[in-house]
C-alpha positions, 0 to 999 in steps of 0.5 A: 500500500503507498503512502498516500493509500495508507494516510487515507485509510487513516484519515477514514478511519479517524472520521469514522471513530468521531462519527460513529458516537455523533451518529449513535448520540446525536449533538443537541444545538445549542449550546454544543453537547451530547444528546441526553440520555434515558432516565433511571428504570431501575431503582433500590431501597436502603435496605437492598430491595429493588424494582425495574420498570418498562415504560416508567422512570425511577423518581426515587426513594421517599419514605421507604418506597420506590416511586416511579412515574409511567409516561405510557399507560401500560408501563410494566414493574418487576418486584425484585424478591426480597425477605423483608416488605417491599413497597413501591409507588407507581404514580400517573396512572390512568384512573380505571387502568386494572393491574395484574399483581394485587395494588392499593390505588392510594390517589386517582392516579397513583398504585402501591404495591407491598410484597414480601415474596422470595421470588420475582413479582410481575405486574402489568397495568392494564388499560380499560376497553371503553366505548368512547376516549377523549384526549386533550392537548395544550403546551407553553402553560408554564409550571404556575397556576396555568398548569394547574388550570388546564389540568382542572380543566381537561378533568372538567372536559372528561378526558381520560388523559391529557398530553403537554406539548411542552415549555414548562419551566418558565421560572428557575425552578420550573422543572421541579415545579411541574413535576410537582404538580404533575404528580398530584394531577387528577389525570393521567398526562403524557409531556413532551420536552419544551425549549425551556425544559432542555435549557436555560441559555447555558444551563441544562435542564434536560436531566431534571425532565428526564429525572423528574417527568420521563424520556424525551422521546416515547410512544405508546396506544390508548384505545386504538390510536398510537401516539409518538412523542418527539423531542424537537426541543432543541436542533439535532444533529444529525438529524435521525441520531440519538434518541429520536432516531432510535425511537422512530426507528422503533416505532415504525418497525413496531407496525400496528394498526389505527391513527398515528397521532404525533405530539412535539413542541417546536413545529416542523415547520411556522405556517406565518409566512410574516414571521419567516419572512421577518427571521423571527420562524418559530419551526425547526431551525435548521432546513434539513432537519424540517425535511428530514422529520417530514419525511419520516412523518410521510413514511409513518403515516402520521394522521395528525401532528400536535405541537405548542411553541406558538403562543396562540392556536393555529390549524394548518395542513403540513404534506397533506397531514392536519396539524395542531398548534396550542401553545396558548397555555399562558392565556395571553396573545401574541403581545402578551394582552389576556386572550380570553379565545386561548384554546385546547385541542380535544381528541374524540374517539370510539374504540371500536373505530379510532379512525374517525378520530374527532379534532376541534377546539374547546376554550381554556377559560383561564379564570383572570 
């Protein structure tokens, strides 16, 4: 091999060494870092007992019990054996949702499981078959009293469980704010990652939402619709790496019948064509990553896209599939003035056909 072969052969095996964590963890943009990772689903007591969990984040331990947080209806735990009591919280379950292993349901949303037993327990929840589901929608709420109003509110509607479109942590200590509220809500509610949730300027927040309210990426089924929940809280680079990538990938091998409903903060594209024209585009920064998650979004077969980010309710058309902008969580126009028109999305639909799902608008009636 000639010199100039062998330096080649170097210089490709070097870029291969620096993209190969590039392609596997993706950078986030900005500030430049790794992609962030999954929360915990395995946690330990004081006293040597353990449990895991699929589809449900490790909180912590509060008293002598294990807590975790589902971010899929049907999440299932493990109960490590033990000689002494085990005791282990499962919070943000849906109301009627049945469990296979023997719980006291202590809150609407919230399981407690006890067991001594010498060998490993399994529990499964379960969701209820029901003739008719309901779904309400809303971002940008911060962690204050608007949260707690459209938690109030989606109860108020009936909704068997709500979906956050993101950007909670207005104050510093937002995060903590909202998990707190999230876990005394009177319903289940599935959230994806805010703008404000990822960072603040320079300052992290990813881990703490991850820690504290679930993945940045995840999807799961509820009577027959599949909804995917996506980060776009930041730029990806490249666009179909780290998590999101590896949870699209999932999903779309997964297959399955019924409507694909996806839910992000930042829309995949801004349908104002003032605000793109004055450089103040409220989509996905970067044009490849747009292309690239519209594509992927054609070849799912998404029915129906959902995202927050614009403080106001939008309803446009993105390749021929309906989108959903509420972002009107604070109550406020666009110049900061109380909008007594903010409004959430409702989804309705019958088990027994979820592809006529039904899509309208419901006031938030933010009291003032």
């Amino acid at each position: 091999m000639s010199t100039r072969a062998r330096v080649a052969a170097l210089c490709a095996a070097a870029a291969l060494l620096i993209l190969l964590p590039v392609a596997a963890r993706g950078l986030r943009l900005p500030p430049p870092q790794w992609g962030p990772g999954e929360p915990p689903a395995q946690g330990r007591d004081a006293d040597g007992g353990s449990a895991r969990a699929e589809g449900a984040a490790f909180l912590g331990e509060e008293n002598g019990v294990l807590v975790f947080r589902a971010y899929v209806p049907e999440p299932r735990l493990t109960l490590a054996p033990r000689r002494g009591p085990l005791r282990v919280r499962l919070e943000n379950v849906h109301a009627r949702a049945t469990s296979s292993l023997a719980a006291e349901r202590v809150a609407p949303t919230v399981l407690l499981y006890e067991s001594s037993a010498r060998e490993p327990l399994a529990a499964r929840i379960s969701l209820p078959r029901q003739e008719r589901w309901r779904a309400v929608a809303l971002g940008d709420t911060g962690a204050e009293l608007e949260l707690e109003w459209f938690l109030a509110r989606a109860t108020e509607l009936g909704a068997d469980f709500a979906l956050h479109l993101g950007d909670l942590a207005y104050t510093e200590d937002g995060i903590a704010r909202a998990a707190r509220a999230l876990r005394a809500a009177p319903l289940a509610v599935y959230t994806t990652i805010g703008n404000h949730d990822f960072h603040d300027g320079a300052r992290l927040l990813h881990a703490g939402f991850a820690r504290s309210i679930g993945p940045l990426n995840s999807f799961f089924s509820a009577g027959g619709v599949r909804f995917l929940n996506l980060d776009t809280a930041a730029d990806s680079w490249p666009a179909g790496a780290g998590a999101r990538g590896r949870t699209l990938a999932r999903f779309h091998a997964q297959g399955g019948s019924g409507p694909i409903v996806v839910f992000t903060h930042r829309p995949l594209v801004d349908p104002r064509p003032e605000a793109v024209a004055a450089g103040k585009s409220h989509g996905v920064n970067r044009g490849s990553e747009s292309a690239w998650l519209r594509a992927r979004m054609r070849e799912i077969g998404a029915d129906l896209l959902l995202h927050g980010h614009i403080h106001t309710h939008l309803e446009y058309e993105l390749d021929g599939i309906p989108v959903r902008i509420a972002g009107g969580g604070l109550g406020l126009t666009l110049d900061g003035a109380p909008d007594p028109d903010a409004r959430l999305v409702v989804l309705e639909w019958e088990e027994a056909a979820p592809e006529s799902i039904e899509v309208r608008w419901e006031r938030l009636n933010l009291p003032r």
